[in-house]
GULOVEX-827275 format. One line per field, with one value per residue (C-alpha): residue number from 1; residue in three letters; x, y, z. Coordinates in pm, 1 decimal, always signed. Layout:
BEGIN
seq: NUM, ... $
type: ALA, ... $
u: X, ... $
v: Y, ... $
w: Z, ... $
***
This chain:
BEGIN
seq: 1, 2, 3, 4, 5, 6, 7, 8, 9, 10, 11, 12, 13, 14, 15, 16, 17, 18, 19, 20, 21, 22, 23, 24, 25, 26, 27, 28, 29, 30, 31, 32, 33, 34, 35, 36, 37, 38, 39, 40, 41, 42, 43, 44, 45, 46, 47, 48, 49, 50, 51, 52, 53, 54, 55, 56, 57, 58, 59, 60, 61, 62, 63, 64, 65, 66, 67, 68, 69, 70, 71, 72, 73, 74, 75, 76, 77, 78, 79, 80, 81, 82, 83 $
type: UNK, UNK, UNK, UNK, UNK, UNK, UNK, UNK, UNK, UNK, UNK, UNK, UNK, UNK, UNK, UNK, UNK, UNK, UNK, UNK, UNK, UNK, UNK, UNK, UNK, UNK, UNK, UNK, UNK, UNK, UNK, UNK, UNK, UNK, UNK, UNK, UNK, UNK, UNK, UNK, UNK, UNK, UNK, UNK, UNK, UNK, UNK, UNK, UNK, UNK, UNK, UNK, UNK, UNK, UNK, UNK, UNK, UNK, UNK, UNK, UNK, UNK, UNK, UNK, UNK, UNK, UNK, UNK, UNK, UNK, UNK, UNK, UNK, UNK, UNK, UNK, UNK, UNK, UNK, UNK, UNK, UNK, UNK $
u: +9626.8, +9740.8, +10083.3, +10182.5, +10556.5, +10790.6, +11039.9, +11300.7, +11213.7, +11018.8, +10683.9, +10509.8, +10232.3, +9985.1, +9961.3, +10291.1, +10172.3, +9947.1, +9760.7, +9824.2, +9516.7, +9489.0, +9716.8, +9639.1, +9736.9, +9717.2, +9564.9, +9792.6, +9748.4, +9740.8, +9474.8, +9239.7, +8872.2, +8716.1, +8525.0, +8869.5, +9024.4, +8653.7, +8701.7, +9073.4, +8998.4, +8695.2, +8615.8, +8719.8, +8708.1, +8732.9, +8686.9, +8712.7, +9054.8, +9410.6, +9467.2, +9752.9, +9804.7, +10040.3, +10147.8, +10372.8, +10604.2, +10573.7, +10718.8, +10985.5, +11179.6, +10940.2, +10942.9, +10636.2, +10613.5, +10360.2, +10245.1, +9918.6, +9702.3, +9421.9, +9155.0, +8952.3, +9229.5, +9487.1, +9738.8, +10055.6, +10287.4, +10564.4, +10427.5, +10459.0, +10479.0, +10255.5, +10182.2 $
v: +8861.5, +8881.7, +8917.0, +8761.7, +8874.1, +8600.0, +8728.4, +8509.9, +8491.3, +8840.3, +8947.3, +8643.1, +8563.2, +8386.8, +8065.1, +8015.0, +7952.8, +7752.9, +7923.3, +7732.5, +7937.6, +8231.4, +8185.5, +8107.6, +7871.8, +7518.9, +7336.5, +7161.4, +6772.6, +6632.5, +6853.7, +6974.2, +6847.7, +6734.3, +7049.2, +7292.4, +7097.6, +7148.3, +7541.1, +7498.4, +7321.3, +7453.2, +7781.0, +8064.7, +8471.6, +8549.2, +8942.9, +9236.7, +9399.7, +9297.4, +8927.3, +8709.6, +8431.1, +8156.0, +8049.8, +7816.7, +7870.7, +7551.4, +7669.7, +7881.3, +7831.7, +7574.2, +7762.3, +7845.1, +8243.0, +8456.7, +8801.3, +9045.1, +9122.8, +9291.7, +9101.6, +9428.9, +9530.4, +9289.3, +9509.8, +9291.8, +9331.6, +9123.2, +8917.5, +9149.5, +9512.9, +9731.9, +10111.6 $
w: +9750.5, +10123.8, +10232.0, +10532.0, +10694.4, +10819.7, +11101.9, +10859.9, +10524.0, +10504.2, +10293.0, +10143.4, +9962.4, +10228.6, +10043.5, +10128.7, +10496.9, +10758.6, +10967.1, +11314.8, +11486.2, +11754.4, +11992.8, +12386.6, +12667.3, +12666.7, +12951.4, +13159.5, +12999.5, +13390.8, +13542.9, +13238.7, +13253.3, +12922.6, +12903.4, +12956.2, +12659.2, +12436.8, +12486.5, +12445.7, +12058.5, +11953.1, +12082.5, +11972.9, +12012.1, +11638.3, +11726.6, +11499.2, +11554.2, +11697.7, +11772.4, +11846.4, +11596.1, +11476.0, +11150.4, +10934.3, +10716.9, +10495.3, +10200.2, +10345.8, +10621.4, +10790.5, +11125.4, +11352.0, +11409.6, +11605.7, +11459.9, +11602.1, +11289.0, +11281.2, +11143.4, +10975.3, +10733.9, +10752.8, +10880.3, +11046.7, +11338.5, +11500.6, +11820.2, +12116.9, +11994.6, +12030.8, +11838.0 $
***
């Protein structure tokens, strides 16, 4: 079982949430070319270590959070702070 942390509702088990997906920068809707909005959707880094993500909290408090976790062990912190 994973446990996921919500900045509101605290440890969770991960069923609880949605995982939204890693988070980056949306291309601007007015200027983007069909192939910047391909990358934007479908490609993606999936690296071994400390990524950026964002998830749901459906079954909580139905908010959108961002937390860095590190894809090798699991290990969670909030959005933003670094050890």
């Amino acid at each position: 079982m994973m446990l996921l942390t919500c900045p509101n509702c605290g440890a969770r088990n991960v069923s609880e949430f949605r995982y939204v997906g890693e988070a980056k920068s949306r291309p601007d809707p007015e200027t983007a070319t069909p192939e910047q909005w391909r990358r934007y959707l479908y490609f993606h880094r999936n690296p071994a270590g400390w990524i950026k993500e964002t998830w749901y909290h459906g079954s909580g408090c139905r908010r959108y959070f961002g937390i860095e976790r590190n894809t090798v062990d699991n290990a969670q912190r909030p959005a933003g702070v670094t050890s």
